[in-house]
N, C-alpha and C positions, 0 to 999 in steps of 0.2 A: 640271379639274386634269390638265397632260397626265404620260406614263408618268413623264416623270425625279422629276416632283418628289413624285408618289404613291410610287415606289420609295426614296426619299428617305425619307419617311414612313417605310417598313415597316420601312426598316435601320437609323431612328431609336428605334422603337418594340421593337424585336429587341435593340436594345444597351440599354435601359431595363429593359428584362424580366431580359436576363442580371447587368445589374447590381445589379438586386433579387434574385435569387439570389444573387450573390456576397454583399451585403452582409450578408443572413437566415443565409447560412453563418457567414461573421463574428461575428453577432450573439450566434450558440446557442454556440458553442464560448467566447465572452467569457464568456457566464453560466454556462457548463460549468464555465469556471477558476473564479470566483469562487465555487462552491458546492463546489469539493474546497479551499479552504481552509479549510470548516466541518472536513475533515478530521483537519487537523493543531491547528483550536481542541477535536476533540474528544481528540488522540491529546494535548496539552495539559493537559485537563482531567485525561481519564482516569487517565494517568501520575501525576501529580502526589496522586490519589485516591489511588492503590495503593501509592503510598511513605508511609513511616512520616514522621510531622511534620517530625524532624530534616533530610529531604534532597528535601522537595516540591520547593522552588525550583531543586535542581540539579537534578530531575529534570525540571519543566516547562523550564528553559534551556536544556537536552540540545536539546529539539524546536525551541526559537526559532534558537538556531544551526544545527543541520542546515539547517531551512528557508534561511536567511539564505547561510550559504556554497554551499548547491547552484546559489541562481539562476545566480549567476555563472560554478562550475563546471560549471554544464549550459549553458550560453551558448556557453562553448570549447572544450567537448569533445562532452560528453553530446550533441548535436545530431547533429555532426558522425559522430558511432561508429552512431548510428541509420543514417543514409544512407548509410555508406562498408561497412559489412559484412553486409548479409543474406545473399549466399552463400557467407561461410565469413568468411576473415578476407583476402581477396584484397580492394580498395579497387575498390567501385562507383564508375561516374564521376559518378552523382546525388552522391558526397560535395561536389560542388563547390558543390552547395544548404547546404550546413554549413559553411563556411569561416566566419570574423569576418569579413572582409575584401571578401566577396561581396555583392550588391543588396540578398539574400533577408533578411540578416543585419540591417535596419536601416529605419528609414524608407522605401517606395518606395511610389508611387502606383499602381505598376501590379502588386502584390504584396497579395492581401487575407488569403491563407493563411497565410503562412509561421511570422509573429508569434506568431497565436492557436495555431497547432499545435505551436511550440516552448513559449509559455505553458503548454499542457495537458501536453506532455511531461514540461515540467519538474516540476509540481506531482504528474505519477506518479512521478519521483526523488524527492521529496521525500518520498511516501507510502512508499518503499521505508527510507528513514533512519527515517521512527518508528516502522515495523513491528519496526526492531533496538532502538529505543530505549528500549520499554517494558522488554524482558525482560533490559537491562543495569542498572536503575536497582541506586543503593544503595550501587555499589564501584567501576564505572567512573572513571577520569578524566575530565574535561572535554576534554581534548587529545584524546585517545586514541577520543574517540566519534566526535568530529568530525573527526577521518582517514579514522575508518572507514565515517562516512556518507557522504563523498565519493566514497569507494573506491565504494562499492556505488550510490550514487544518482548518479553522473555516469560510469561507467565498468564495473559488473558487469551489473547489471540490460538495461539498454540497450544490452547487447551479446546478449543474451538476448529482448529486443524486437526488434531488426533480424535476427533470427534466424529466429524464431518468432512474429514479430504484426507480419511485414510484405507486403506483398503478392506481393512474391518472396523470402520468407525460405526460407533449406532446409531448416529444420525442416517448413515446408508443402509444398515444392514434390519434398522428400523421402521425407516417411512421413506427407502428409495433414495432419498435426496443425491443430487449429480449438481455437483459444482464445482469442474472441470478445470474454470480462473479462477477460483478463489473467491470469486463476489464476495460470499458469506462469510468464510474465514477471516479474512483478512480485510476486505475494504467496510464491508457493514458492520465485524466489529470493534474494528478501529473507529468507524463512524458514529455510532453509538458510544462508545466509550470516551468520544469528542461530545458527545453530548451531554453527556452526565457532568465534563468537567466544566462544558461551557455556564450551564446552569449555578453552579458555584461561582465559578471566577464572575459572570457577572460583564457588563457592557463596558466598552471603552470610555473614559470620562468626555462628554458630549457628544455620545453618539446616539442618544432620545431626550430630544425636548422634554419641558414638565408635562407639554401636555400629551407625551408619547409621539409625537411624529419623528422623521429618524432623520438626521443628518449625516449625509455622504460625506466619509472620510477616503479619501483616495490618497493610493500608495506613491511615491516616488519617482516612480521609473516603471512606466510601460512595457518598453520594447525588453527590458529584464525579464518582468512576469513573462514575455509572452514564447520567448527564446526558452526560458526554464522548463514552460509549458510543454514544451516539445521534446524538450531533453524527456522530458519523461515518459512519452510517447515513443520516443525511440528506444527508451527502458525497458517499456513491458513488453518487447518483443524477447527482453532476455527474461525476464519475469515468468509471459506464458513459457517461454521456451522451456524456462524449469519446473513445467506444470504438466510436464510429459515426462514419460520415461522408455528410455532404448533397450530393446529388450532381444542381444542377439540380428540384429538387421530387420527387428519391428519396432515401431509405435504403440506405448500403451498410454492409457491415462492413469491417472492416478487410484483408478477403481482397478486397473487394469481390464480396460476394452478397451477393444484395438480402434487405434486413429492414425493421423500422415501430420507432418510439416505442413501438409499445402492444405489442408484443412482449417488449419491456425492460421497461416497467410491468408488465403481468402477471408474468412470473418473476421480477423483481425484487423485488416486496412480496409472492409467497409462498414466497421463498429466503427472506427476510427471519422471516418465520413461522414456517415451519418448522423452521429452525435455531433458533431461541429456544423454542419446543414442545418440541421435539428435549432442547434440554441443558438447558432446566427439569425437564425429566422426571425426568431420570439425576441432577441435583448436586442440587437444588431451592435454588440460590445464586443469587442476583440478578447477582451478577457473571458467571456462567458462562451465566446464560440472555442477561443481554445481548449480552454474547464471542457465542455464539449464534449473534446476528441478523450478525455476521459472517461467522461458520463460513456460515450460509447462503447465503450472498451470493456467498461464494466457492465454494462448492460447484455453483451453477448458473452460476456468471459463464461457464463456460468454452461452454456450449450457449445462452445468453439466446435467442438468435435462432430457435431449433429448437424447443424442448422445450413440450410439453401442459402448461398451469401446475400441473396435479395431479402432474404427474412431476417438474417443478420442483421444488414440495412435497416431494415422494416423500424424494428426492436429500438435500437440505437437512436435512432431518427425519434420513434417515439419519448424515449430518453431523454434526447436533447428539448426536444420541447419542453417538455414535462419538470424537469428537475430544476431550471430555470425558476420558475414561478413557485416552486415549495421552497427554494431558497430564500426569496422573495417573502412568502408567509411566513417562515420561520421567524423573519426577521423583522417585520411590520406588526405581525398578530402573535406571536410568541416572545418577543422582544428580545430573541436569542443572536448575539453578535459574535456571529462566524466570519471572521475578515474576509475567508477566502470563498466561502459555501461547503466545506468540508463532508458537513454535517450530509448537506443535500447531493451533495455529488455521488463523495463513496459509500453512507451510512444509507440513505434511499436510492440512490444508483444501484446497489447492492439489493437493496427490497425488491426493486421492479426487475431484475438480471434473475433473481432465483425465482420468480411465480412466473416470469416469460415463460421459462425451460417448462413448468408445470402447464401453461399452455399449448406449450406452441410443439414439444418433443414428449406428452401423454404418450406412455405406452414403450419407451423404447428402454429395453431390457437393461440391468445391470447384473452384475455375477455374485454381488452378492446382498442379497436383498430384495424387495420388490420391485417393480417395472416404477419409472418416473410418473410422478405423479402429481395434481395441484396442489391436493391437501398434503401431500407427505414434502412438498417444498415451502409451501404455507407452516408449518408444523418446526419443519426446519429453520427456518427464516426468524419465527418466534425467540428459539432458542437463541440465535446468532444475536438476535435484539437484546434478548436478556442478560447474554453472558456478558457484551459490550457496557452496556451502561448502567449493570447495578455496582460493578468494581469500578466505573469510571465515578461514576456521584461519589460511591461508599469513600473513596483515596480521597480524591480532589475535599468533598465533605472535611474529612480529617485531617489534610492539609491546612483548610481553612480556619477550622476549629484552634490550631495551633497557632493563627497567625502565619502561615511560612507560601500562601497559597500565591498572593498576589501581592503586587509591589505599591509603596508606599506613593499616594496621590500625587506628592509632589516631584517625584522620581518620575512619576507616567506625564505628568506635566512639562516635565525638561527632556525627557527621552531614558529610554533605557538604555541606549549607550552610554551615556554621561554614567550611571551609576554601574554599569556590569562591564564594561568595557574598553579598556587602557587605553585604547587607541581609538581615531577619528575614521570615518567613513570618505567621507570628505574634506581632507584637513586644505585643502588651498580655497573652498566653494566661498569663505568670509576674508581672503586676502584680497581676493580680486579687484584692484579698482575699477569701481565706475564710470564707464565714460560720458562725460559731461559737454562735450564738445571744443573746439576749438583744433588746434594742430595735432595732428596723430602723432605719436611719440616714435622714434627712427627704432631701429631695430636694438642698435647699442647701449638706447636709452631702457 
């Protein structure tokens, strides 16, 4: 074989190798998407658990619409805000990667990224609309949520991502900040942004006495919540997974510093632990130890890549205790009625996840930027605060202003299904007869 046609070979054999990498990239982030939709069947279930019989369906249709209108509005916007501002709000020229109208945007053979990266983005927009959606059930309108989850899942949150969990976002390239899961981006400003709107919309009718003491409204169905709960635990395995990137047969983060799968497997199922340990301890409520396996999750998401899995633990554990009892406050001493703890879970799950990293990983290097640090995640954490709930008050605020925010007393009073919803939840649960004794009726009867 003379040199041409063995050299031939080797650039045959070179482009077969890279293109088994490209496609194995491909592959993982497909199945990434597809396991964070267990998210929203769990934030489905769960929701629909926690609300009272009368208003399950409008509260499970809340999450099928978010999901439903964000595809599209993350398609022509959401995309485009990630690549056009990570150093402030001056227009990156990568936004040209986000245009509709550009290669990247559709179909192209010579494009194996763009698709599945805009896929996962999406479906962390979408995970930002359910995180508001639990803690509105009950009074909300149906209009009015689905505003507001476009507001935040194609346009707040992901202004917040291209900020801070980009590879030259100025959050990083600023004050350091590493936040690996997303804490910040995504669950604290969703959380936040549930808080601004909570403040508007206002408490459920009879959920504080005159004289401020609160009355427990409990949801429907238990073992729903508690099964959705999980679902979504088995989500963020596709979540973090798409919080990493394959780079050629390595792991990088999102900063790009290198990390492993089994970095994320270990602190991710004893985030998961701990936080359920954690706020079993403190409520001894099945709903707050599952909430929990959240608060965990989010508590170490922000170091997965760093942290001794015992200190993972540690973290999470600390979490689970801890956010329990601000949800608690919130609700007794701030009079703010989060059905589900939203607020406390991902918006302060989120707080204590990014100043851990500032504790507990001081000092460990990024590429672009300063070394990790308390103040420069403290600093970060601020912003994530700010960006969440001045667009979450300022909408919800002008929602309300208009009349279109919350639904009319007497509609909250018979259920929201009765007025958003054509169909029964329960349509045999009032046919049922009672049985009053005497002979049990034969089977024919």
């Amino acid at each position: 074989m003379d040199n041409a046609a063995l050299l031939a070979k080797i650039e045959a054999l070179e482009a077969s190798v890279a293109l088994t990498k490209t496609v194995n990239a491909e592959v993982f982030y497909w199945w990434c998407t597809a396991l964070m939709i267990a998210i929203h069947a769990g934030f489905l279930a769960y929701e629909m658990g926690a609300s009272r019989a009368k208003n399950a369906l409008a509260s499970g249709l809340k999450n099928l619409l978010a999901f439903a209108f964000l595809v599209p509005a993350f398609y022509f916007f959401g995309w485009w805000i990630y690549l056009a501002f990570p150093t402030g709000f001056s227009i990156s020229e990568a936004s040209s990667g986000g245009v509709v109208w550009g290669e990247s945007m559709g179909p192209n053979l010579g494009d194996n990224a763009s698709g599945i990266f805009w896929a996962a983005f999406t479906l962390f927009a979408a995970t930002t609309a359910s995180i508001m959606s639990g803690a509105v059930i009950e009074r909300i309108r149906m209009s009015a949520f689905t505003i507001l989850a476009v507001i935040l899942g194609a346009f707040v949150w992901i202004l917040g991502a291209s900020w801070g969990w980009h590879p030259e976002g100025w959050l990083t390239s600023t004050f350091g900040l590493h936040d690996i899961g997303a804490a910040g981006c995504v669950h604290m400003v969703a959380g936040f942004f549930t808080l601004g709107v909570l403040i508007n919309l206002g408490p459920r009718l009879g959920r504080f006495n005159a004289d401020g003491t609160v009355n427990h409204i409990s949801g429907h169905n238990m073992p729903m919540s508690l099964i959705g709960l999980m679902l979504i635990v088995m989500g963020f395995f596709g979540f973090l997974g798409g919080c990493i990137l394959y780079n050629g047969g390595t792991w990088m983060t999102i900063y790009n510093t290198p990390t492993t799968l089994s970095a994320f497997a270990f602190n991710t199922l004893m985030g998961v632990a701990g936080g359920m340990i954690g706020s079993y301890l403190v409520t001894r409520d099945p709903f707050w130890m599952m909430s929990g396996a959240l608060i965990g999750v989010i508590s170490s998401a922000p170091g997965l890549d760093v942290y001794y899995p015992p200190l993972a633990f540690l973290i999470s554990f600390i979490g689970g205790c801890v956010i329990p009892k601000l949800a608690d406050m919130l609700l007794t001493r701030f009079k703010i009625d989060d059905a589900v703890g939203a607020v406390a879970v991902h918006g302060l799950g989120g707080v204590w996840g990014l100043l851990a990293v500032g504790l507990f990983a001081a000092g460990y290097p990024n590429v672009n930027g300063p070394a990790i640090s308390f103040g420069g995640q403290f600093m970060s954490m601020i912003v994530f605060a700010l960006l969440g709930f001045l667009p979450g008050f300022a909408a919800s605020y002008v929602l309300k202003m208009l009349g279109m925010l919350r639904t009319d007393p007497k509609v909250e009073l018979a259920g929201l299904d009765v007025a958003e919803v054509p169909v029964k939840a329960y349509p045999e649960a009032s046919t049922i007869p009672a049985f009053t004794g005497g002979e049990a009726l034969s089977p024919a009867e």
